[in-house]
N, C-alpha and C positions, 0 to 999 in steps of 0.2 A: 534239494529244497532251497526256495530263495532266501538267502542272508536274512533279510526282512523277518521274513515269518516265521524263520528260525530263534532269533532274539526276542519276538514276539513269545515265543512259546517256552523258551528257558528262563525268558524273565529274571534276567542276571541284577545283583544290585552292587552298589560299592567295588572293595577291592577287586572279585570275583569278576567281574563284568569289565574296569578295568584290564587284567591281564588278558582275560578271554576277546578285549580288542586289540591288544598289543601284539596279540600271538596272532590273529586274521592279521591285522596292517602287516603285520610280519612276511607273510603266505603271499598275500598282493604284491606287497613292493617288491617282494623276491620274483614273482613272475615277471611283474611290470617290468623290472631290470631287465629281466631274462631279456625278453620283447625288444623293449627301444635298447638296448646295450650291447646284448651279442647276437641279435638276429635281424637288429636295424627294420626293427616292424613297428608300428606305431596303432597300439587296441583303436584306439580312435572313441571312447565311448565307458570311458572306469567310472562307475558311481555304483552306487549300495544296488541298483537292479542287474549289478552285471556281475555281482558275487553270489553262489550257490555255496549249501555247505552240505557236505557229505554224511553218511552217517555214523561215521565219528567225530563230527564234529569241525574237521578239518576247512579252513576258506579254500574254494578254487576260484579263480578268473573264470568268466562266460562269457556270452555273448560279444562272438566276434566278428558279428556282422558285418561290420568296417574297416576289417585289419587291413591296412595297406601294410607295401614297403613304403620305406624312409627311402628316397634318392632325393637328395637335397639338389643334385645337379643337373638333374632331368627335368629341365621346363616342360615336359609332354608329357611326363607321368601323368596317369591316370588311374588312381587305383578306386577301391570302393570308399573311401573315405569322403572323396570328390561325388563324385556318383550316387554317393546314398548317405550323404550328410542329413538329411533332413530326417532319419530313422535317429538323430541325433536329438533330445529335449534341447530348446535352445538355452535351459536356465545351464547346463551343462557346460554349452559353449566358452570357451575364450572369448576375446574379445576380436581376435583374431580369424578364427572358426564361423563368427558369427557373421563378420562383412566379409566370408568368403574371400579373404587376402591371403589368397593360396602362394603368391610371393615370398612373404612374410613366413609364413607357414612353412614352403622349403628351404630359407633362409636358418631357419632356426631350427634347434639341436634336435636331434628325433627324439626327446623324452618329453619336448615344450606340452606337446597335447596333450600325453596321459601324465604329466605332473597334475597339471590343471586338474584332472580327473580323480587323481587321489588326493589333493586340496577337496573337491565336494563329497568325495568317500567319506573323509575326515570328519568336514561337516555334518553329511546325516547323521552316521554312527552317532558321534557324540550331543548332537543335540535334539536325537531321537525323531527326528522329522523329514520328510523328502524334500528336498529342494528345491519351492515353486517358482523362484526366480533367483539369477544369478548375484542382484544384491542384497539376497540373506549371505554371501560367505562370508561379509562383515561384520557380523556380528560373530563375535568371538566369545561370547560369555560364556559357554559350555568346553571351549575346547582346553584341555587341559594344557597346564603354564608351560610343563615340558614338552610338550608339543606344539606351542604355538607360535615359535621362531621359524620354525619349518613347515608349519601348516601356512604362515605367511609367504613362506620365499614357494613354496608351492604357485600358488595361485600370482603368483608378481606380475604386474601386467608386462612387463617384458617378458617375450618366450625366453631370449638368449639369458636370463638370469632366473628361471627357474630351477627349481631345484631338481636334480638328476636321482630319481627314487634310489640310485644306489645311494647316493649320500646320505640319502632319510634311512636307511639302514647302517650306517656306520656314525649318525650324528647321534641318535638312540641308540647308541648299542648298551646304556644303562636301561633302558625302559623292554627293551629284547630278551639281553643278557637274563638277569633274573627269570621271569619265563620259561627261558630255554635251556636255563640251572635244572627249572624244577619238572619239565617235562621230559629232558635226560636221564632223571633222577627216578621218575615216576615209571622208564622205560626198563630204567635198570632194576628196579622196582619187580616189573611184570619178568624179568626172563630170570630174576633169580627165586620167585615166588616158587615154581614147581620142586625145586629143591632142597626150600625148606619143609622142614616136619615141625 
C-alpha cells in the first residue's frame, strides 16, 4: 500500500506518529545507503510516492523507474535517469537535475540525488502535504528541531555537501536508537510470549 494512504488510514498523532516516522526514515535511509554506498546506484526519484508499506507495517523503497548506476567517470553513461528524467516531478528536482547539468551531476557524490530526495521525503511526512513545488522545502516550520540540521544539509544546494543518508543514520542515532530499544524489546517480547503460562 502507498506510504500516503497508509498514514492516512492509521491516523497516527503525537509521540506515536513521531517514532512510527523515525522507524520509516529509518527503513529508507538504510536502503538509500544500501543503493548510493555499496552498490553505487543512484534511486533517482525518493519522495513519500516512492514509499509502500507492507502489511506489517514496515517502509520499503519503490519505484525504481530510474535507477541508474553512479559512474561519475563515464562522460557517455547513459542510464534511465538521463533517459526518463521527466517521469521525474520537477518540484522533486535539484537544482541540478532540473537544468539537466548532468556534468555536475557525475561530478558529485552518488548520494547528491537521492539526499535531495530524502530532504522532500522529510518534508511531506512531516508537514502532512505533497510537495507542489520545490520552494515549499523552506519552509521548515513542521519539521522537527532534531532533525532540522540534517534535513538542511540534505537538500544544500551544493551536491558535493550534501548529506550522505549514512550519516543521517549515525547523526540520529538518539532519534533511531530508542525505537529500535523498543521494537527489540517488543521482538523479544513475541518469541518468549509462547512460553510463558
Amino acid at each position: 500500500m502507498p506510504l500516503s494512504e497508509k498514514l492516512k488510514e492509521l491516523g497516527l498523532k503525537g509521540t506515536q506518529r513521531d517514532e512510527y516516522y523515525a522507524w520509516g526514515l529509518h527503513r529508507i535511509a538504510k536502503a538509500v545507503s544500501f543503493l548510493n554506498n555499496d552498490c553505487k546506484l543512484v534511486h533517482g526519484n525518493v519522495c513519500l510516492a516512492s514509499v509502500v508499506v507492507t502489511q506489517t507495517l514496515d517502509w520499503k523503497l519503490h519505484a525504481f523507474d530510474v535507477l541508474s548506476e553512479f559512474d561519475g567517470q563515464n562522460e557517455s553513461s547513459v542510464g534511465p535517469m538521463l533517459q526518463y528524467d521527466w517521469l521525474i516531478g520537477a518540484q522533486y528536482k535539484s537544482q541540478e537535475l532540473l537544468k539537466s547539468d548532468w556534468t555536475t551531476i557525475r561530478k558529485s557524490p552518488p548520494w547528491a540525488t537521492d539526499s535531495w530526495g530524502l530532504g522532500c521525503l522529510i518534508y511531506e511526512l512531516f508537514s502532512g502535504t505533497k510537495l507542489s513545488k520545490t520552494e515549499e522545502l523552506r519552509n521548515t516550520a513542521s519539521i522537527p528541531k532534531s532533525l532540522l540540521p540534517d534535513y538542511q544539509r540534505l537538500l544544500s544546494s551544493m551536491p558535493a555537501r550534501r548529506l550522505n543518508s549514512s550519516k543521517l543514520l549515525e547523526n540520529n542515532g538518539n532519534i533511531f536508537s530508542s525505537i529500535l530499544f523498543f521494537v527489540s524489546y517488543l521482538c523479544s517480547q513475541a518469541v518468549q510470549a509462547p512460553y510463558i503460562i
